[in-house]
C-alpha positions, 0 to 999 in steps of 0.5 A: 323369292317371297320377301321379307316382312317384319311386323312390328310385333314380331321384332324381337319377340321371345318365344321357346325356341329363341327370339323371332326376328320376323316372318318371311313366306309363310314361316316365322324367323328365329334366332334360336338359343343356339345362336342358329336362324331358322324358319318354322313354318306357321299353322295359321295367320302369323299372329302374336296370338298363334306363334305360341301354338304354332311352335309348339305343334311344330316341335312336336315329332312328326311320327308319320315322317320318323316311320317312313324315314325308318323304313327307308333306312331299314330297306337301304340297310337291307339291302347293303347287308343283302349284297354285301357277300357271304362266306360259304364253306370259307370262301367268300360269295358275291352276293350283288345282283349280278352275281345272284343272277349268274349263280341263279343259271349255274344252280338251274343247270347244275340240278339239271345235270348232276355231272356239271362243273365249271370255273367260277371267279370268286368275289376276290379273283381267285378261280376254282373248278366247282361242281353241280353240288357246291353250286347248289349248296352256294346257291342254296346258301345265296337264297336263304341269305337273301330271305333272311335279309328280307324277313329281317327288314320285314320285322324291322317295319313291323316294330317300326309301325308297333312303336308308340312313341319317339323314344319307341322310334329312337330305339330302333335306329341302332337296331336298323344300323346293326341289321344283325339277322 
């Protein structure tokens, strides 16, 4: 644990963000405006001379970081969107990766077999006689859901990587929640 060093010109030196009350590690300690402590991590040597430039380079938006945490959040809503289900026909379909893998070996033998039926349970427990046809149409329905899910995330990263600014970046983050396809 890194201890606390105060030099005598960081006691109580205002700057932007509030009052730097010292400098621990290699981070410079701030009562904020808000009322809120926190550290902001030095450029350089913490000096009087640099603390201005070093707050301002740290209040900067890191946009490498903002892309990658949009991606992440644009892949996890993908993919909740992705497995979520979809209703085909009116009856609602599992669309989990178990189910997927499943309606993936009925599809297989029902365009191998054009008499095939079974059983299947659906996503609310309910069971029904399904033949070679609707399995495929549910499969065929499955698949072009998931690659509309993919394409979408697809665009999502494009616009994303083309955004020039933070404004740019902040625009998308309801887009991404929505994640309408």
């Amino acid at each position: 644990m890194s201890e606390e060093i105060t030099p005598p010109e960081f006691e109580s030196y205002p700057c932007p963000l509030g009052m730097v009350i010292g400098y621990s590690g290699n981070s410079y300690l701030i009562n904020t405006n808000a009322g809120e402590l926190i550290g902001l991590p030095a450029v350089g040597e913490p000096s009087v001379e640099n603390i201005e430039a070093d707050i301002i380079a740290a209040s900067q938006p890191n946009l490498p970081a903002i892309r990658v945490r949009l991606k992440a959040s644009a892949t996890e809503r993908r993919w909740q969107v992705e497995t979520a289900g979809i209703s085909v026909g009116g009856v609602q379909v599992a669309t989990d990766d178990r189910a997927k893998t499943l309606l993936t070996g009925a599809d297989r033998k029902a365009r191998r077999d054009s008499g095939f039926s079974t059983r299947w349970k659906g996503e609310d427990g309910t069971w029904a006689e399904v033949n070679a046809a609707t399995i495929i149409a549910i499969a065929d329905a499955v698949f072009e859901h998931v690659n509309a899910c993919f394409a979408r995330e697809e665009e999502l990263h494009a616009a994303i990587d083309a955004a020039a600014d933070l404004a740019a970046l902040n625009a998308l983050q309801p887009i991404i929640e929505t994640f309408a396809l």
